[in-house]
C-alpha positions as CSV (number, residue, x, y, z in Angstrom):
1,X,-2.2,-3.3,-0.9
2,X,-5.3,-0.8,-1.3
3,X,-8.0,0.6,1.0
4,X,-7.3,-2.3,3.2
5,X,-3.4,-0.1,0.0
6,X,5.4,5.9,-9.7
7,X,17.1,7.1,-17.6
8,X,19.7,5.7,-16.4
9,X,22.2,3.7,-18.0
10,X,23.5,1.6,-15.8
11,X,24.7,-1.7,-16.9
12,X,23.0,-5.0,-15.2
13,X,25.7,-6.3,-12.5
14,X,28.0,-8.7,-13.6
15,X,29.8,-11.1,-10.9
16,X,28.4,-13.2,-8.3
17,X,25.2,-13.0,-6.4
18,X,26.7,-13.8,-3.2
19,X,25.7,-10.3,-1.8
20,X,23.4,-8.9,-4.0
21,X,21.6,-6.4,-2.2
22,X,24.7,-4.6,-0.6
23,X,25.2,-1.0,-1.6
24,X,26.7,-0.4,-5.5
25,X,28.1,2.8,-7.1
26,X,26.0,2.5,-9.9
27,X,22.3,4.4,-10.2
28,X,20.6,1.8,-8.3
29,X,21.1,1.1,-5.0
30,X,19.6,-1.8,-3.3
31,X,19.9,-2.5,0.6
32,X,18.2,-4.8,2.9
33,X,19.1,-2.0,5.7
34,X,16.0,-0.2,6.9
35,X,18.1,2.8,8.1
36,X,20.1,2.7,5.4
37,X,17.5,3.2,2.7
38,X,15.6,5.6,5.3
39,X,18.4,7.9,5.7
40,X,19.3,8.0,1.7
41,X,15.7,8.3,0.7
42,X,13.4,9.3,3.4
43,X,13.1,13.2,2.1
44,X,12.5,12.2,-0.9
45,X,9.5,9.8,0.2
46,X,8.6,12.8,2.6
47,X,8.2,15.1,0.0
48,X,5.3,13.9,-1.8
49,X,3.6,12.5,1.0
50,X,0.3,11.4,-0.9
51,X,2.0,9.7,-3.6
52,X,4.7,8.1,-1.4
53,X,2.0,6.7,1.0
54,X,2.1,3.4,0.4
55,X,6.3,3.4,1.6
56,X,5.9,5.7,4.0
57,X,3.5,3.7,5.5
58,X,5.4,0.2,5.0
59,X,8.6,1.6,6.2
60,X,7.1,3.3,9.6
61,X,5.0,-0.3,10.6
62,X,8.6,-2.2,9.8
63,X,10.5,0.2,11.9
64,X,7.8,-0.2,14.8
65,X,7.0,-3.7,14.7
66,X,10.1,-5.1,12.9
67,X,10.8,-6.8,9.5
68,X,9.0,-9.6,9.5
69,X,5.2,-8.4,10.4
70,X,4.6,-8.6,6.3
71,X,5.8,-11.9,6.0
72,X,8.6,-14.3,7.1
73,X,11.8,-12.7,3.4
74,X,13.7,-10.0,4.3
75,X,12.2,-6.6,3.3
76,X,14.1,-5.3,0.4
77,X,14.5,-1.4,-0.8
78,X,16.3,0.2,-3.0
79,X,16.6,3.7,-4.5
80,X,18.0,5.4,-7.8
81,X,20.3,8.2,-7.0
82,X,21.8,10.6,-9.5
83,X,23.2,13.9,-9.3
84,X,23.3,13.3,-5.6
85,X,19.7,13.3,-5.2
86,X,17.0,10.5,-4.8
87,X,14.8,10.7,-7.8
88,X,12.8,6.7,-7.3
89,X,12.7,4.3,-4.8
90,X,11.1,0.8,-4.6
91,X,10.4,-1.6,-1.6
92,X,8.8,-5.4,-1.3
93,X,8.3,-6.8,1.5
94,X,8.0,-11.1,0.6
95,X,5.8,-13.2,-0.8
96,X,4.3,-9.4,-1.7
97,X,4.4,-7.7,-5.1
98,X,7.4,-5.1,-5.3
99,X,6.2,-1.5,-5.1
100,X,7.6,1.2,-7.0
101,X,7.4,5.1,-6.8
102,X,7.1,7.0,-10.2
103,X,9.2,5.8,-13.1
104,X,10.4,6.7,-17.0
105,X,10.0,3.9,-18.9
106,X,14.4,3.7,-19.3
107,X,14.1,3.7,-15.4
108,X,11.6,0.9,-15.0
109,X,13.6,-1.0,-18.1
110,X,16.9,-0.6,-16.2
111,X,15.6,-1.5,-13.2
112,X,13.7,-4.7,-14.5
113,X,17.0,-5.6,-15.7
114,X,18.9,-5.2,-12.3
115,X,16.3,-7.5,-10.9
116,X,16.0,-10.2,-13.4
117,X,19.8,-10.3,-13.5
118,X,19.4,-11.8,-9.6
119,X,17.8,-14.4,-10.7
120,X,14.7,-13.9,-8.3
121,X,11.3,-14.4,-9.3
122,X,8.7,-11.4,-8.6
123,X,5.2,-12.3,-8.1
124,X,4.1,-8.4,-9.6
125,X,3.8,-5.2,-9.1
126,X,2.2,-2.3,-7.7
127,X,3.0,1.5,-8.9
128,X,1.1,4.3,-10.8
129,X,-0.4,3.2,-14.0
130,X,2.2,4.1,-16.4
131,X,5.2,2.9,-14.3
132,X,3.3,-0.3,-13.1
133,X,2.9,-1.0,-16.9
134,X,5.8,0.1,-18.0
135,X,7.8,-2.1,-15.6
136,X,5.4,-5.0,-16.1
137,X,6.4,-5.2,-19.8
138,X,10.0,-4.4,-19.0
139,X,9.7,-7.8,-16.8
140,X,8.2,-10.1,-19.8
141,X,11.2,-8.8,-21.9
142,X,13.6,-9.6,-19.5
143,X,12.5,-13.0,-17.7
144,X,9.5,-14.1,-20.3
145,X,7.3,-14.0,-17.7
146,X,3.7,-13.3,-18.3
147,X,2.5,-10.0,-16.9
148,X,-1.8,-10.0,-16.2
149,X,-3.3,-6.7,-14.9
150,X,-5.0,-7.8,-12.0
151,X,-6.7,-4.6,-10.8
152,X,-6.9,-0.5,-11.0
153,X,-6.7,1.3,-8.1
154,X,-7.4,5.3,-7.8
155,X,-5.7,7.1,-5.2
156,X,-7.8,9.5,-3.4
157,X,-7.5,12.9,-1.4
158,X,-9.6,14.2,1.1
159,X,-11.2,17.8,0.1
160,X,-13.8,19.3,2.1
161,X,-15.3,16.4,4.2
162,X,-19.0,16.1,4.1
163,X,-20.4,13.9,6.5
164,X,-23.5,11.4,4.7
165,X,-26.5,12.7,6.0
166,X,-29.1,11.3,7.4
167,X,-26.5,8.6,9.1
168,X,-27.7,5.3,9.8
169,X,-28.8,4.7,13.6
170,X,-26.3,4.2,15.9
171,X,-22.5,5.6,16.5
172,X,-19.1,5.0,16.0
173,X,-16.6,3.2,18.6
174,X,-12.9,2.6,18.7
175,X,-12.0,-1.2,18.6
176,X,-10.4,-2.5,22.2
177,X,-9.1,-5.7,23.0
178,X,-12.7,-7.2,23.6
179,X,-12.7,-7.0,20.0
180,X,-9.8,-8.7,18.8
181,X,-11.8,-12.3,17.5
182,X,-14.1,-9.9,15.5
183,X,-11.3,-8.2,13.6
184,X,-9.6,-10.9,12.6
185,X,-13.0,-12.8,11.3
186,X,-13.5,-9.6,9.5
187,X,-9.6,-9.5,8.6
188,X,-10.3,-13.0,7.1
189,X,-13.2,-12.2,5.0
190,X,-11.9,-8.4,3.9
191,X,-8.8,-10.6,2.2
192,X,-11.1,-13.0,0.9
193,X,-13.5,-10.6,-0.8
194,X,-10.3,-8.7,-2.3
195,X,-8.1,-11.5,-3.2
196,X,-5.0,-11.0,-1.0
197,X,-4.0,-9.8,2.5
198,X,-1.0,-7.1,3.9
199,X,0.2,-8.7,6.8
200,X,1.3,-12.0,7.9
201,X,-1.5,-13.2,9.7
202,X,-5.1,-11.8,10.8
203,X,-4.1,-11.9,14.9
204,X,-1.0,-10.0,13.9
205,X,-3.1,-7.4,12.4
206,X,-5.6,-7.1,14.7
207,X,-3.5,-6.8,17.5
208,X,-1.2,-4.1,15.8
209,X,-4.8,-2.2,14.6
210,X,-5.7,-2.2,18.5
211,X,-2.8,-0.8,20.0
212,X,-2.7,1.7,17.8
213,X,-6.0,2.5,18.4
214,X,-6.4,1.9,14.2
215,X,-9.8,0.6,13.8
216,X,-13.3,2.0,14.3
217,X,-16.9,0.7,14.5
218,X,-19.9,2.0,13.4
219,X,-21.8,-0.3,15.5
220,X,-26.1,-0.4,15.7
221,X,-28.2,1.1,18.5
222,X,-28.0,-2.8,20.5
223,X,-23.9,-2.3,19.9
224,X,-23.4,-4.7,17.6
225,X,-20.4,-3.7,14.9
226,X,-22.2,-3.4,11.3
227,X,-18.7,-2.0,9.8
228,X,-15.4,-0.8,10.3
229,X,-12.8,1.5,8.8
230,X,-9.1,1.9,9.8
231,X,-6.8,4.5,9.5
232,X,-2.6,3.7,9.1
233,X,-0.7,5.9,11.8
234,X,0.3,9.1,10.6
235,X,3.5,10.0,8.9
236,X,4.7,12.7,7.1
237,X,1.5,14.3,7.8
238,X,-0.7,11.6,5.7
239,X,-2.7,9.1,7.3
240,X,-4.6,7.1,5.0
241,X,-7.7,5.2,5.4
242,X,-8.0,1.2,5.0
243,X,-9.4,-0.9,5.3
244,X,-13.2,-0.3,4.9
245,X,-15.5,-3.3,5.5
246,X,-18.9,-4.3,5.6
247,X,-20.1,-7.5,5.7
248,X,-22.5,-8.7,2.8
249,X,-25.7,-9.0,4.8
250,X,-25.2,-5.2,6.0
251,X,-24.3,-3.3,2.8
252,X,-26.2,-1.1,1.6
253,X,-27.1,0.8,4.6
254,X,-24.8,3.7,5.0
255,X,-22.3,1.9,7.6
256,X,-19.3,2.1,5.7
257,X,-20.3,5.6,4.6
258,X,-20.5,6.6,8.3
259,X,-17.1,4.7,9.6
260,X,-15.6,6.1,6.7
261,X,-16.5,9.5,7.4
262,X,-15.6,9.4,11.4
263,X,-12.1,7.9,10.6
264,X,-11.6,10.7,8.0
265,X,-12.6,13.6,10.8
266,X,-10.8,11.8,13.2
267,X,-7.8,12.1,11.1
268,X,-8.3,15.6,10.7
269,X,-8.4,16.3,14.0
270,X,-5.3,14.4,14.6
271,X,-3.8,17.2,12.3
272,X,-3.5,15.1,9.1
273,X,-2.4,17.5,6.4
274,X,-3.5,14.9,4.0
275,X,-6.1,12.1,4.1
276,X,-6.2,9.4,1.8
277,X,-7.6,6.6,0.6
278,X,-7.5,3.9,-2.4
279,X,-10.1,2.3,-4.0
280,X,-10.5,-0.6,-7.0
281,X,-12.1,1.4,-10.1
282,X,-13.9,-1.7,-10.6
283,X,-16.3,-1.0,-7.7
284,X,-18.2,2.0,-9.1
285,X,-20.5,1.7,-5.1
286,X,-17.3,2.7,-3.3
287,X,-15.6,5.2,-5.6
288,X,-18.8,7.3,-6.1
289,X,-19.5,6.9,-1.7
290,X,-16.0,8.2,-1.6
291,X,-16.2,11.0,-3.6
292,X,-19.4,11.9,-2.1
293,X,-17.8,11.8,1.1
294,X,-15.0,14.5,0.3
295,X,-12.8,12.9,-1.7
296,X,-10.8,13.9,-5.1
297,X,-8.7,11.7,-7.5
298,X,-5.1,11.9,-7.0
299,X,-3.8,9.2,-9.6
300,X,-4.7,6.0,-11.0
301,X,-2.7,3.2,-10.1
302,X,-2.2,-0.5,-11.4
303,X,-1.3,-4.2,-9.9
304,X,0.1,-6.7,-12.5
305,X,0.9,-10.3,-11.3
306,X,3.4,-12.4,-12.6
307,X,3.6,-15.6,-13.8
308,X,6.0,-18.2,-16.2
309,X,9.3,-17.8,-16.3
310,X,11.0,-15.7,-14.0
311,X,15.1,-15.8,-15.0
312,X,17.0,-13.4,-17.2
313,X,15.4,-14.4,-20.9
């Protein structure tokens, strides 16, 4: 997920796998209980809303919409509790890449181990560098999987916004329900350009970005939509932007720039204490519009996918 989008010694669990993701005594907890995992861990996620945006976010659209709006496998969470307090949490919502808040290195080994010992296979992961690395290499010791970095992401914060001046002709506009086939054409070729999608399908999206009034144009003078930029509802007083989309025949004209920018106010106005947004370092164009825009780095993140063996080694 990006700008559609981190030591215990506990043993791993012996017995069978009947019920594996009941509640255990042990550091770890995993759950496939929404409310379960939002009442044990929810402060914690709440108190570092920027970091934690990513399950924040995830967590809010499954308790709205339900638990299958990211893909037909139950949602799984878990958290690692000690001294009576939530220190780490994780979520995955399948056929998606687990994501992890920030980990040690024992804490993403111990946890690898947890999960390998069930026997399922994970297709990656997504965290903050160091914990996202740190947890892929865990997972090649453990299952003999191979781990491949598939892409850096930068989490950003919105400072002072300035507006890109002069803007390109036209305005912006919220996208309605006459809209709906032109969001999920531009859903389609977003999660073609970037290599992998968020929800279960393009309509689902769409119609979830409309009600919630989600998306907006920058359309040209004749009303014709040259880009769009979304914003996630807001919770825990972050709202963060994604996606941002142009297509290739209109870049390079200042319409992402300028639906970028009336999302962000917009978000302000809606009294966002924090605005973010992530981009992939490898697109120098979006990170240096960004920045331009208002926004400062927050922390560098990485996606590793997984492939090869996937049981305990």
């Amino acid at each position: 997920m990006r700008a559609e989008g981190p030591g215990c010694n506990s043993e791993v669990p012996a017995g069978p796998r009947a019920a594996p993701w009941s509640m255990r005594t042990d550091d770890w907890h995993f759950t496939r209980d929404l409310d379960t995992f939002l009442t044990r861990a929810g402060a914690f996620l709440h108190s570092r809303p920027g970091l934690h945006t990513l399950p924040l976010t995830v967590t809010e659209n499954l308790r709205r919409r339900g638990r299958h709006i990211y893909g037909d496998g139950a949602p799984e969470f878990g958290f690692l509790e000690q001294g009576g307090a939530v220190r780490a949490t994780f979520f995955r919502t399948p056929p998606h890449r687990l994501n992890l808040t920030v980990l040690t290195t024992e804490e993403a080994d111990v946890l690898a181990a947890r999960l390998a010992a069930l026997g399922q296979p994970l297709p990656g992961v997504h965290a903050d560098r160091d914990t996202a690395t740190a947890f892929a290499e865990a997972w090649q010791r453990h299952t003999g999987a191979t781990a491949t970095l598939r892409e850096r992401n930068r989490l950003y914060r919105l400072g002072t916004l300035t507006v890109p001046r002069p803007l390109p002709p036209g305005g912006p506009r919220v996208a309605g329900e006459a809209d709906r086939e032109q969001l999920i054409g531009w859903h389609d070729e977003f999660v073609a350009a970037v290599g992998s999608g968020v929800f279960r399908d393009a309509a689902e999206w769409a119609d979830t970005r409309i009600e919630q009034g989600g998306i907006t144009f920058w359309e040209t003078p004749d009303g014709t939509p040259a880009a769009m930029a979304g914003a996630t509802p807001q919770v825990a007083g972050q709202i963060r932007v994604a996606p941002v989309y142009t297509p290739p025949h209109l870049r390079g004209r200042g319409y992402a720039g300028a639906a970028t920018a009336e999302v962000s106010r917009a978000a302000l106005a809606a009294g966002a204490r924090e605005v973010l947004l992530f981009t992939d370092l490898s697109n120098p164009t979006s990170n240096g519009l960004y920045q331009r825009i208002g926004y400062r780095p927050v922390a560098d993140f990485a996606v590793y996918d997984f492939t090869g063996r996937s049981a305990p080694a």
